[in-house]
C-alpha positions as CSV (number, residue, x, y, z in Angstrom):
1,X,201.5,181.7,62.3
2,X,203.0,185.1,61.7
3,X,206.8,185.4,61.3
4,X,208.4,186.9,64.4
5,X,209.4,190.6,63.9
6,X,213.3,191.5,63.5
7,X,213.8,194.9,65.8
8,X,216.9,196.7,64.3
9,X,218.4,197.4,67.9
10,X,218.5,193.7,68.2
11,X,220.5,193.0,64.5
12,X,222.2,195.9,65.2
13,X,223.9,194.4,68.4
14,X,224.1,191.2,66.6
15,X,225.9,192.6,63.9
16,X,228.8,194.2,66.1
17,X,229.3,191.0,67.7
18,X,229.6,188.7,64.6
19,X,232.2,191.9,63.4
20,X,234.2,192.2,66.1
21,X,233.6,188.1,67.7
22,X,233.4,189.7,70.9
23,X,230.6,190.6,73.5
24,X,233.1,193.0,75.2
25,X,234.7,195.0,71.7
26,X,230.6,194.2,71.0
27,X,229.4,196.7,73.9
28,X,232.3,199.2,73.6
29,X,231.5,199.9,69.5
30,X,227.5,200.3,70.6
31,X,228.5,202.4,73.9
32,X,226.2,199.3,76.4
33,X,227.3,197.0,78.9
34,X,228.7,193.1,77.9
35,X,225.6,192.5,80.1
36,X,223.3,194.9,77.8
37,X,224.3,193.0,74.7
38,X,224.0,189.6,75.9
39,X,220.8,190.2,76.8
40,X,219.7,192.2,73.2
41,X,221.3,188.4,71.7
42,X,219.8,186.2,73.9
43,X,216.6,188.1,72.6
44,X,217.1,187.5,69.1
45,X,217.6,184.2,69.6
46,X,214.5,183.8,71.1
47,X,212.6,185.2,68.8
48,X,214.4,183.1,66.3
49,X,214.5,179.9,68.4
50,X,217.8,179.2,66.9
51,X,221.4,179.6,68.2
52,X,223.0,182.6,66.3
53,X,226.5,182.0,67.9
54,X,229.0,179.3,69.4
55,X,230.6,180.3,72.6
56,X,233.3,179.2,73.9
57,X,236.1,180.9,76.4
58,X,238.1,181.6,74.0
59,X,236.3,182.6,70.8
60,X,232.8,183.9,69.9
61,X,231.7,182.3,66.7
62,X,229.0,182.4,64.1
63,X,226.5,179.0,63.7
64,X,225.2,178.1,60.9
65,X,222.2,180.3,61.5
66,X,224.0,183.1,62.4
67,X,226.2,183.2,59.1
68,X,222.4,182.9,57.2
69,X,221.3,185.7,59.5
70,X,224.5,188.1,58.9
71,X,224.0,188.9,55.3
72,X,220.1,190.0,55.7
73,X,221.0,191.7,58.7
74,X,223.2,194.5,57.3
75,X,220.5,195.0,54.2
76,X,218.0,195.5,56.9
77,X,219.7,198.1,58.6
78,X,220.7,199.5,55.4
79,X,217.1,199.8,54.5
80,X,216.3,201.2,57.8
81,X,218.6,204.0,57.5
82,X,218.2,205.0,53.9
83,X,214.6,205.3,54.8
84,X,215.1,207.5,57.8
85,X,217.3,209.6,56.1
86,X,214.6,210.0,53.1
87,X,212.4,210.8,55.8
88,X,214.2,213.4,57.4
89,X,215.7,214.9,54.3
90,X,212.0,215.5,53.2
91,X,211.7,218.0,56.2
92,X,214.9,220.0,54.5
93,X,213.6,223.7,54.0
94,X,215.3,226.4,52.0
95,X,214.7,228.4,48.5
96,X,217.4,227.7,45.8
97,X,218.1,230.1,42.9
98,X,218.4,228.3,39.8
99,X,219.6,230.1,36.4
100,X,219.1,227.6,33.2
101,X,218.8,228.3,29.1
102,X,215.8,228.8,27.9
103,X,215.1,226.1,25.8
104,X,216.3,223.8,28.7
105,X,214.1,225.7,31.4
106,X,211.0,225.4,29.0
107,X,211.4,221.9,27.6
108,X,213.5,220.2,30.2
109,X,213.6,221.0,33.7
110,X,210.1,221.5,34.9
111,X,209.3,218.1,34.8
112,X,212.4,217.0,37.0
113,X,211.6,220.1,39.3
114,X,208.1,218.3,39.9
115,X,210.1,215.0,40.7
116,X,212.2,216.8,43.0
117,X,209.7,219.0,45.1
118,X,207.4,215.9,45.2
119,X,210.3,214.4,47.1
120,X,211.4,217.6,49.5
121,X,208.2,219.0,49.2
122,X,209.4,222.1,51.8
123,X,212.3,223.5,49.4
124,X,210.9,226.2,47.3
125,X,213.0,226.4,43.7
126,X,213.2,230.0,42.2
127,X,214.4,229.7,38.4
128,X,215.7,232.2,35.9
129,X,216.1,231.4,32.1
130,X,218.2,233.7,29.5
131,X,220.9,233.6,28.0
132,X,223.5,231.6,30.8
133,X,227.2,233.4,29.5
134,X,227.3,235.9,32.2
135,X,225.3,233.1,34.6
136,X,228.5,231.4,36.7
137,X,230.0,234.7,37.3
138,X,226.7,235.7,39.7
139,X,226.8,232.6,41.1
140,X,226.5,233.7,45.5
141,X,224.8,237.2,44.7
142,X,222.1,235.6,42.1
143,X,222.2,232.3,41.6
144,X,223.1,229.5,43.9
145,X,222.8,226.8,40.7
146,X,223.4,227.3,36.8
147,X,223.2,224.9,33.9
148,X,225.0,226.8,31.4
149,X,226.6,226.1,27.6
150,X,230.0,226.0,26.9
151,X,232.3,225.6,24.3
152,X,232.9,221.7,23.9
153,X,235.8,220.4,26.0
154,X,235.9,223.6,27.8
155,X,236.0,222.0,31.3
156,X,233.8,224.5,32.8
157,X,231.3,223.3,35.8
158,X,230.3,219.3,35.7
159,X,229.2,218.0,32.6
160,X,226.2,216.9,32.3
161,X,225.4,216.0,28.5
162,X,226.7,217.3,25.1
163,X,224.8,219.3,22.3
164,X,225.1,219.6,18.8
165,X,224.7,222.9,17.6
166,X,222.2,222.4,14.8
167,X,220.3,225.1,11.7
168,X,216.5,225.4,11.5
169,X,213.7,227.0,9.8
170,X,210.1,226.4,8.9
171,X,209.0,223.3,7.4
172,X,207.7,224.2,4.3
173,X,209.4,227.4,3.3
174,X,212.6,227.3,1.7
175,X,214.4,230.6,3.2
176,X,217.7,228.7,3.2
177,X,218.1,229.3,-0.3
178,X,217.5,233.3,0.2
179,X,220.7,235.5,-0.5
180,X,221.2,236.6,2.2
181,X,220.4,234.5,4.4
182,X,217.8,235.8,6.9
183,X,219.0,235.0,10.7
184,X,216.5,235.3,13.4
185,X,219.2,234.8,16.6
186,X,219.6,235.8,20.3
187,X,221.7,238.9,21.4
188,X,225.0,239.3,21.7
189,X,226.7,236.9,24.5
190,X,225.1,234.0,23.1
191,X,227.3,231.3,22.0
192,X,224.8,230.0,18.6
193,X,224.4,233.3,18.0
194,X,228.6,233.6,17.7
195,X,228.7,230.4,16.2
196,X,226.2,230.7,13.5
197,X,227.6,234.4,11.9
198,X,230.8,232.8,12.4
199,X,229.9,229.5,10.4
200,X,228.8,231.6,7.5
201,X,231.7,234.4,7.1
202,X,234.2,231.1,7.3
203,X,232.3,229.6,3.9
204,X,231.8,233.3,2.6
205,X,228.0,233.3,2.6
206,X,226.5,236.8,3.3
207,X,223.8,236.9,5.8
208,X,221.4,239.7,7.5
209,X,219.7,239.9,10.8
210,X,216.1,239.8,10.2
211,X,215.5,239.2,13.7
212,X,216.7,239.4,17.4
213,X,215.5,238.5,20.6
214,X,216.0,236.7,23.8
215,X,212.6,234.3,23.7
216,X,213.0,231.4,22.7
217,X,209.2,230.8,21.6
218,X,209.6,234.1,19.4
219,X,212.5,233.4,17.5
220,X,211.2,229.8,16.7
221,X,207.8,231.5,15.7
222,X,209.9,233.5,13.4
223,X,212.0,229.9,12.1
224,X,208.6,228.4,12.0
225,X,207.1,231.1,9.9
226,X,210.0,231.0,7.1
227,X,210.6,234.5,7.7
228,X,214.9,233.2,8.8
229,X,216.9,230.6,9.8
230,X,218.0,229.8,13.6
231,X,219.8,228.1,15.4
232,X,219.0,225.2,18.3
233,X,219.9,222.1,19.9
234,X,219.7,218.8,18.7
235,X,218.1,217.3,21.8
236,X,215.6,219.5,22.7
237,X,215.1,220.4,18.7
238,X,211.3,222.2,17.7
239,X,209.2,219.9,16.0
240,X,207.6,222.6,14.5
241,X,210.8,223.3,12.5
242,X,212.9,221.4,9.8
243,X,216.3,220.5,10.4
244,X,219.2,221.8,7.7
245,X,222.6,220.1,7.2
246,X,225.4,220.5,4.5
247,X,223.2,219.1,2.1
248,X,221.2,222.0,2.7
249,X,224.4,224.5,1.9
250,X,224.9,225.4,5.5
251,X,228.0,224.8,6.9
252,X,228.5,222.6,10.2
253,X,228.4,223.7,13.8
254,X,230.2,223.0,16.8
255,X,228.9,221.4,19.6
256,X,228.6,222.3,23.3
257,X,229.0,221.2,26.5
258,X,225.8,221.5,29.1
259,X,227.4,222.3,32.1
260,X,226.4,222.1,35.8
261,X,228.1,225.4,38.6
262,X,227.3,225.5,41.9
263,X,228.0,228.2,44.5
264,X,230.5,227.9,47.0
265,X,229.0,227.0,50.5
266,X,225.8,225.6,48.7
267,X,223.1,224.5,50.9
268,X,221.7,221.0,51.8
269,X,218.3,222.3,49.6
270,X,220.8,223.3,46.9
271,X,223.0,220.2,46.9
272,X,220.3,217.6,46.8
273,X,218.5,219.5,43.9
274,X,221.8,220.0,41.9
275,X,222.3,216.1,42.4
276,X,218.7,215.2,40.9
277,X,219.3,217.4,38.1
278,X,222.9,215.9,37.5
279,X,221.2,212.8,37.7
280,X,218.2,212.5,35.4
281,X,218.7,215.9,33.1
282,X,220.4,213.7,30.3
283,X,218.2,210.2,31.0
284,X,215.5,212.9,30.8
285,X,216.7,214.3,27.3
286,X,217.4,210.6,25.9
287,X,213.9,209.7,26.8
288,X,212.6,212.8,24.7
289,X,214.6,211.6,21.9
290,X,213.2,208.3,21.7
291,X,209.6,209.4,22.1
292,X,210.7,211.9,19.1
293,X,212.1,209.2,17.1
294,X,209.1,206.7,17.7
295,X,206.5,209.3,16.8
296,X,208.5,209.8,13.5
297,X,208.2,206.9,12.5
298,X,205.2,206.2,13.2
299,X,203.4,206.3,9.3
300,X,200.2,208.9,8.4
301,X,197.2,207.2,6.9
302,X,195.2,209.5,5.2
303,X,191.4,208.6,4.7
C-alpha cells in the first residue's frame, strides 16, 4: 500500500496553526477563512488517519502525532522552496563582465564557469584576463566582477584566498646562478613584477630584463626554456618549472591577497556568479594542490 502523499498547502496550514495554536491567528498569517483552514487540517488528518491536534475552547494543542509531524513539516517546505527557487533562478538571464589574472583565468576559473552556467544555463559570462591593477577602477564601464591581487592585508575587495609570491625557472637549467640574473616578467603595473626587482636591489644582486610580456604561457615558455627566472604563484605554480627558494640565493617574496570587487548595483546574474566563485575558487585551488602533491609522490619505475 503506497504512503499517502503530503501536499505542502496542507503542512503549510498546519504549520501556522501548531505556531500560532490558533485556527483564527492560523487563517489571518495565510490570508484564508478559520473555515478554509479547518478544512485544509481536517484534510491532513485524513490522509494521515491520525489526530494532529487537541482542541479544546480554550487552547489548540499539538498530539503526539502532530509534535512527530511538526519537525518534518518545516524540512518539507524548506525543500519545496529551495527547489523552486533553484528552478526559477535557472531562468535568470543577463551577460556578466568578468576581469581575472591570467594564470587564474587559464588554470582556475573555467572549470567553476562550467559549474556555474550548467546551473543558470541562460547567463552568458564574458571574461577578460591581464594584468588586474588598473581592473577595480573600471569596475561599472568594463567590468561588473574582478578577482584581482593585492598587497597582503591590504583590505581591498573580499578575500578570497592568499598567495605566496614564489621564483621559477626551467627544470634542468641552472640560470639562477647567471650574474645577472635574467628576468623574464610582466609590464609595468604588475605587482610580481614590483616585487621581484625589488627583492633583488634590497639583497644587492644585479639583474637584467631578458624578457617582457603580458602572456602568461610565454613568459613560462621563456622560465621553462632556462633562458630567465619568473615569478608565479604558489597555488597555481607550472609544473613545467622548478621552484627556487633562499637556498637557491634568491631572496623571499611577499605574499598576496586574491581579492573579489563587485560593481555597485550588480545584477541578480552577477551576484549569483560572484557568490559561486567566492565559494569554490579556493576549495577549487586546494584540490589542485592535493592532486599536485599526490602525483609528486607518486615514484617513476623505469624499465
Amino acid at each position: 500500500m503506497s504512503a499517502p502523499l503530503l501536499d505542502p498547502d496542507l503542512l503549510k496550514a498546519f504549520v501556522a496553526v501548531a505556531d500560532s495554536r490558533s485556527f483564527t491567528r492560523a487563517a489571518s498569517q495565510l490570508n484564508r477563512t478559520q473555515s478554509a483552514v479547518s478544512m485544509q487540517i481536517k484534510r491532513l488528518e485524513e490522509r494521515l488517519g491520525v489526530e494532529l491536534f487537541n482542541r479544546t475552547k480554550a487552547n489548540v494543542d499539538l498530539s503526539s502525532a502532530g509534535e512527530g509531524l511538526l519537525g518534518y513539516a518545516r524540512r518539507i517546505l524548506t525543500l519545496n522552496d529551495e527547489a523552486v527557487g533553484k528552478l526559477r533562478e535557472r531562468k535568470i538571464e543577463g551577460v556578466v563582465r568578468l576581469g581575472v589574472m591570467d594564470d587564474y583565468g587559464t588554470l582556475i576559473v573555467p572549470p567553476l564557469l562550467a559549474s556555474f552556467v550548467a546551473c543558470y544555463p541562460l547567463v552568458h559570462v564574458e571574461m577578460e584576463t591581464g594584468l588586474t591593477s588598473s581592473m577595480p577602477s573600471r569596475l561599472g564601464n568594463a567590468y561588473d566582477l574582478v578577482i584581482a591581487m593585492h598587497p597582503e592585508g591590504s583590505g581591498e575587495g573580499e578575500f578570497l584566498r592568499r598567495e605566496q609570491a614564489a621564483w621559477a625557472t626551467g627544470a634542468f637549467h641552472p640560470v639562477e646562478q647567471q650574474n645577472p640574473l635574467p628576468l623574464a616578467l610582466y609590464p609595468q603595473g604588475c605587482l610580481f613584477r614590483k616585487w621581484a626587482i625589488e627583492a633583488l636591489d634590497a639583497v644587492k644582486r644585479p639583474w637584467r630584463l631578458a624578457f617582457v610580456s603580458q602572456s602568461l604561457a610565454a613568459v613560462e615558455s621563456v622560465a621553462a626554456q632556462g633562458l630567465a627566472v619568473t615569478v608565479v604563484k604558489a597555488g597555481t605554480f607550472p609544473p613545467k618549472l622548478r621552484p627556487l627558494s633562499e637556498r637557491d640565493g634568491m631572496p623571499r617574496l611577499p605574499a598576496a591577497d586574491i581579492c573579489l570587487h563587485r560593481t555597485a548595483n550588480l545584477s541578480r546574474a552577477g551576484a549569483l556568479l560572484a557568490d559561486h566563485l567566492r565559494s569554490t575558487i579556493s576549495n577549487h585551488l586546494d584540490e589542485i594542490s592535493v592532486r599536485r602533491a599526490t602525483r609528486d609522490a607518486i615514484p617513476i619505475a623505469f624499465n
